[in-house]
ZADO-564809 format. One record per atom (N, C-alpha, C): x, y, z. Coordinates in steps of 0.05 Angstrom, whole numbers, padded with zeros to 5 digits, always signed. Example, Ala and Ser with C-alpha at 12.3 -4.5 7.8 and 13.67 -1.06 7.14 Angstrom:
REM residues 2
+00264-00114+00156 +00246-00090+00156 +00264-00066+00156 +00257-00045+00142 +00273-00021+00143 +00258+00001+00157 
REM end
This chain:
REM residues 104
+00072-00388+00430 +00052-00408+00427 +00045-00410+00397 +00041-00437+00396 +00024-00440+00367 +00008-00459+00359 -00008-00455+00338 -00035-00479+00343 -00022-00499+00328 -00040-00519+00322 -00047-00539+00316 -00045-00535+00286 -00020-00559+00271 -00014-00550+00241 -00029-00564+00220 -00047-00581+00233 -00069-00594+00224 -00083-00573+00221 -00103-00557+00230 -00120-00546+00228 -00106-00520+00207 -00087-00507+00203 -00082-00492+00190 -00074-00512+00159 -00065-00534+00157 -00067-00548+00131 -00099-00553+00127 -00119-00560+00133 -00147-00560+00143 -00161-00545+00122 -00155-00519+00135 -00160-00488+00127 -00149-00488+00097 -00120-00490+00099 -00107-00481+00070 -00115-00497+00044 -00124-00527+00060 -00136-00537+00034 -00168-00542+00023 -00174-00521+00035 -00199-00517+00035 -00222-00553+00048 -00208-00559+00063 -00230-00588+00076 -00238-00575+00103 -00228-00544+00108 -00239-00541+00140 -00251-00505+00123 -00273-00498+00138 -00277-00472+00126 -00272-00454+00154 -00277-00464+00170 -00266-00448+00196 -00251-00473+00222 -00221-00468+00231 -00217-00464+00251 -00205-00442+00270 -00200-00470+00300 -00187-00452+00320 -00163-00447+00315 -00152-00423+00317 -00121-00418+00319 -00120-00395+00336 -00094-00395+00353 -00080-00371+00361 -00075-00352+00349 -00089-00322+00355 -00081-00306+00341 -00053-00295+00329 -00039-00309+00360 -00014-00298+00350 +00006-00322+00340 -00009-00345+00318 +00006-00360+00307 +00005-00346+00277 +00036-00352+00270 +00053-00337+00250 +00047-00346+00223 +00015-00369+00218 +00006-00380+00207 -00012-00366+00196 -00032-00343+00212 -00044-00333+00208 -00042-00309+00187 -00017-00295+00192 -00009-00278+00182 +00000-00285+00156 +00020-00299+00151 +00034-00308+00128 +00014-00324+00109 -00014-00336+00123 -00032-00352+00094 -00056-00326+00090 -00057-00307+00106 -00082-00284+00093 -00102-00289+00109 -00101-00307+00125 -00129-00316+00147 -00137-00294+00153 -00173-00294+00156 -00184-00266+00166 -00196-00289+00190 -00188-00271+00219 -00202-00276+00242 -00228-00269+00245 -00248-00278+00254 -00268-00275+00254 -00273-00258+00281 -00304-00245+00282 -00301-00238+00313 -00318-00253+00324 -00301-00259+00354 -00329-00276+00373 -00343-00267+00391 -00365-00253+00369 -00386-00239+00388 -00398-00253+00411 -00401-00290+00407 -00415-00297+00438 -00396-00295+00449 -00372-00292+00447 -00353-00300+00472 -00351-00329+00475 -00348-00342+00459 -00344-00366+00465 -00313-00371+00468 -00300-00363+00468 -00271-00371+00473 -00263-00339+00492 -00248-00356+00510 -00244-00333+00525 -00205-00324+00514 -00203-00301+00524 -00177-00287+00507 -00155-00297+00529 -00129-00303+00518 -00105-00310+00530 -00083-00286+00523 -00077-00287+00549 -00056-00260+00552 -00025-00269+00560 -00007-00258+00542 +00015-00277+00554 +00025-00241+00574 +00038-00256+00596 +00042-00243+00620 +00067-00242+00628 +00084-00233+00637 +00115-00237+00645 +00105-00253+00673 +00110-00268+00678 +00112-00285+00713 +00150-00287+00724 +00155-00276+00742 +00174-00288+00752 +00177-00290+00782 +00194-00301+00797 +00200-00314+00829 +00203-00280+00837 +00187-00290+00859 +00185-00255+00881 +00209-00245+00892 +00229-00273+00891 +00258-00268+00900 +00278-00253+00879 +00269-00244+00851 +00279-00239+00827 +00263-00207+00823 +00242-00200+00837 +00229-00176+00830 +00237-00156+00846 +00248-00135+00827 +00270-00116+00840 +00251-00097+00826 +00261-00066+00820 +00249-00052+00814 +00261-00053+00781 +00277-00052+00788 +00305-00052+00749 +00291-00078+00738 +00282-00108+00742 +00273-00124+00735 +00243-00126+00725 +00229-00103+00741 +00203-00099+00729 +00201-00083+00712 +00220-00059+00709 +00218-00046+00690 +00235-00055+00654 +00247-00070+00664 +00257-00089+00633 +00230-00103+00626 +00222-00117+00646 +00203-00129+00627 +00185-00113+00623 +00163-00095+00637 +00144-00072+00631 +00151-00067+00601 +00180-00060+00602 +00191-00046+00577 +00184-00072+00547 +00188-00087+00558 +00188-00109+00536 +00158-00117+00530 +00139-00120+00554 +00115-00130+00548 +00100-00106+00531 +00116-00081+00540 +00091-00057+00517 +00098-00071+00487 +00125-00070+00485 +00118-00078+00458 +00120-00107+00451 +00116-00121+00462 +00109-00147+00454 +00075-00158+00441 +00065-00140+00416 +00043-00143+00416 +00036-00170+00390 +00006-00170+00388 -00004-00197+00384 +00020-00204+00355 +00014-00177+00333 +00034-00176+00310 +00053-00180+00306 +00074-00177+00331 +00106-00183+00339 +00109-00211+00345 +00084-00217+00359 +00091-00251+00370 +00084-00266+00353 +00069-00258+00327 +00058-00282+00302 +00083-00274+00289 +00101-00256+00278 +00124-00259+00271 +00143-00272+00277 +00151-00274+00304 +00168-00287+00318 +00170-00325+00315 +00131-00324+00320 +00126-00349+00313 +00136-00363+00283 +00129-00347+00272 +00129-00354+00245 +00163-00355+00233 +00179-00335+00245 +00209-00336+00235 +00218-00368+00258 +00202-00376+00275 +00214-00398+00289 +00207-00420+00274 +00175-00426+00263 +00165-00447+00251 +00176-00453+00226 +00162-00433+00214 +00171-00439+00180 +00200-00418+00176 +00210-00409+00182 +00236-00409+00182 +00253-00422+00193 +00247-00435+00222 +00266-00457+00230 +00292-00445+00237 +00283-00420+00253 +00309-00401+00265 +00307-00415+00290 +00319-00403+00307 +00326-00413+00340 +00315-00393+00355 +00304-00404+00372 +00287-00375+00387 +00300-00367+00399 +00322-00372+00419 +00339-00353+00431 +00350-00326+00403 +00360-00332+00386 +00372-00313+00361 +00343-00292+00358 +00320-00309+00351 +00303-00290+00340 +00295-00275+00369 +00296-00282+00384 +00293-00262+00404 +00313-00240+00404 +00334-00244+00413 +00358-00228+00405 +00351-00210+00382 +00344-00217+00360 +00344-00193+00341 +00318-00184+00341 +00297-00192+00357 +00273-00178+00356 +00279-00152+00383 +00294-00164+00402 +00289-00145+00426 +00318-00121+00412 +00335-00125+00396 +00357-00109+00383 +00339-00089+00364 +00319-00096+00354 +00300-00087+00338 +00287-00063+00342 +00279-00064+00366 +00250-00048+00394 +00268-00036+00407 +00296-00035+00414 +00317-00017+00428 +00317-00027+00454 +00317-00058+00458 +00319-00082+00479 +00348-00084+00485 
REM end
């Protein structure tokens, strides 16, 4: 996932002093953005989740992904993002060398 590249040009050129972005856009990381915390809770947190068909959930199939979701964290997925966006890699490849990376 990734936000909105309006709001991160916004930000960068100083005409927005705060927006919304995904933490785990690869935007964040690469311009120095400091996240703020949201003490009211006004945005609630998004968790990305492995989902797949009940007809596909074996025991060997839960444990690949188990294996993959530990380390799939917020830091890994703003990289990913970011070698797809502004690098303009192919996400199948950058997957490949991310999960070759983690011992995938």
């Amino acid at each position: 996932m990734h936000s909105s590249p309006s709001a991160t040009v916004k930000l960068k050129s100083a005409t927005a002093q705060v927006v919304e972005l995904f933490s785990s856009d690869g935007n964040v990381v690469s311009n120095n953005f400091v996240a703020l915390t949201d003490n009211k809770h006004l945005e609630g947190a998004d968790y990305i989740v492995p989902v797949i068909r009940k007809s596909v959930d074996t025991p060997g199939v839960a444990k690949v992904l188990n294996a993959v979701d530990a380390k799939l964290t917020t830091d890994a997925i703003s990289k990913l993002n970011l070698d797809v966006t502004a690098k303009q890699e192919l996400p199948p490849a950058v997957a490949k060398t991310w999960l070759a990376s983690v011992g995938g």
